[in-house]
C-alpha positions in Angstrom: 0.0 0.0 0.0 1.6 3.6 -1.0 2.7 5.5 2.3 0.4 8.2 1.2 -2.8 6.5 1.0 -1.6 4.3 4.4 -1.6 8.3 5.8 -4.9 9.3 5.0 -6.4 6.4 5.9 -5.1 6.7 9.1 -5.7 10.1 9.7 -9.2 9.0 8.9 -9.1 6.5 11.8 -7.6 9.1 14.2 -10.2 11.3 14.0 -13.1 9.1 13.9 -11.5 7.3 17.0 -11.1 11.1 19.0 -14.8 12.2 18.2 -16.3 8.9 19.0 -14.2 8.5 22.3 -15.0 11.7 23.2 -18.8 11.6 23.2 -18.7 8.1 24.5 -16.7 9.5 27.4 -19.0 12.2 27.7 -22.1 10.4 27.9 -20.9 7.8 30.6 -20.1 11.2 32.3 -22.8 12.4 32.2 -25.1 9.6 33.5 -22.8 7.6 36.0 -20.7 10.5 37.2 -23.6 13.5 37.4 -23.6 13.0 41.8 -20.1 12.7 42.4 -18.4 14.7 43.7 -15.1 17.1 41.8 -12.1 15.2 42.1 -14.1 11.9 41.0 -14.9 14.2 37.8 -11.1 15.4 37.7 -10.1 11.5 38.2 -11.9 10.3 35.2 -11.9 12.7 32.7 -8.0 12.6 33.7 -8.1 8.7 33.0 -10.0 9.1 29.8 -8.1 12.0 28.4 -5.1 10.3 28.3 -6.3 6.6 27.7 -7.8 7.7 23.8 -3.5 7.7 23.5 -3.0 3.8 23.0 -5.5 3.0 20.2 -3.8 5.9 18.2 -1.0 4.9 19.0 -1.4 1.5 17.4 -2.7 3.4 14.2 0.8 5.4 13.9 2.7 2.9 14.3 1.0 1.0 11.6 1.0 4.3 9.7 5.2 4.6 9.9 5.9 1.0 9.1 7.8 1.4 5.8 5.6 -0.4 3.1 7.2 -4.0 2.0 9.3 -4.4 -0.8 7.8 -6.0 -3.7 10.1 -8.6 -5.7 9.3 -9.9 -8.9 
């Protein structure tokens, strides 16, 4: 696969992962964590902020890996 096309479609995949992480993230937010109390909200939204790292991470790397060599 060209290492242009491998880019965009990651990209693709990057973006569609943060905006469907994010309102997941929200909506379990917003209905388990409405009582709580600050630092519970300021615990998870810590947590989740940073966890949305290691699917895109998996995506990059697979984005980098230098395409194989074809021989004929």
């Amino acid at each position: 696969m060209p290492v242009r096309l491998k880019k965009l479609i990651g990209t693709v995949i990057i973006v569609a992962l943060v905006i469907v992480y994010a309102l997941v993230a929200t909506t379990i937010a917003t209905y388990r964590l409405a009582e709580s109390e600050w630092y519970v909200h300021l615990l998870y939204f810590l947590f989740t902020g940073v966890l949305w790292v290691v699917p895109a991470m998996f995506v990059i790397r697979w984005m980098e890996r230098p395409p194989k060599n074809k021989q004929a």
